[in-house]
N, C-alpha and C positions, 0 to 999 in steps of 0.2 A: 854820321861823319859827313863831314861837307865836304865836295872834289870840282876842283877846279879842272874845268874843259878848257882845250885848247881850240879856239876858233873853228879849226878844220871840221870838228864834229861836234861844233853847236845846232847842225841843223838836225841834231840826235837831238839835244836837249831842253832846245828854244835860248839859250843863254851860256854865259861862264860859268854856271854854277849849278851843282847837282846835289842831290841829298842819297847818301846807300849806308845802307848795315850791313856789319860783318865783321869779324872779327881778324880774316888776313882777308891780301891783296885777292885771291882768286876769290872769296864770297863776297866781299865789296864789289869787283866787277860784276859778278852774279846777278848782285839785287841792282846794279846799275843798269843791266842789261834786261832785269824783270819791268823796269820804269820805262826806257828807252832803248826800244829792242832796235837789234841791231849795232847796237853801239862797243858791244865785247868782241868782233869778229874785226871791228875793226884797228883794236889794239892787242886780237890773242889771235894766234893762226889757229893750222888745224892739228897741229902738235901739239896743241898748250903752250905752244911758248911763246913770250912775251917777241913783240915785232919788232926789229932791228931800230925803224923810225922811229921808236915811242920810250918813253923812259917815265916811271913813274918817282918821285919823291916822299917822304910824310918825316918831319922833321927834322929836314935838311939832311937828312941821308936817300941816296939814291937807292931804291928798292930791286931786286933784280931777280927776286924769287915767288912764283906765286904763293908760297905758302908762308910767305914773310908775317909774321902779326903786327896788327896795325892797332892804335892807341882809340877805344869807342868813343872820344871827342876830339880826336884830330882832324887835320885837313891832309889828303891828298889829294898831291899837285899833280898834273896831266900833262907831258911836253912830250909833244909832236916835231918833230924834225922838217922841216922843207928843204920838199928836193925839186929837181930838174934841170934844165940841159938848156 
């Protein structure tokens, strides 16, 4: 599946675009975070749940559940929120 990174955490990936397997949102982050460690803590807390800032897509449905399944040659999309004061 290909996943589009949002800016903030390309310096996880080296670029926009990432390659993971997995058949739902929580093993696609998995195997994205077995490539580019570190990059799961930064859109999963310590509860499992997905981060307030962060919102994934695949389909043009907004995904909201880690156990959602995801399409084995789809794209998800990665949107990160900017904040500050």
């Amino acid at each position: 599946m290909r996943v589009l990174i949002p800016s903030a955490l390309h310096s996880y990936t080296g670029g926009a675009r990432a390659e993971a397997d997995g058949e739902t949102l929580a093993e696609v982050l998995a195997d994205l975070d077995r490539h580019h460690p570190g990059i799961r803590f930064r859109m999963i807390d310590e509860q499992n749940r997905i981060r307030r800032h962060i919102r994934f897509f695949s389909e043009n449905i907004q995904i909201r559940d880690l156990d959602h399944t995801l399409p084995a040659a789809g794209e998800l999309i990665i949107v990160q929120a900017l904040s500050g004061g």
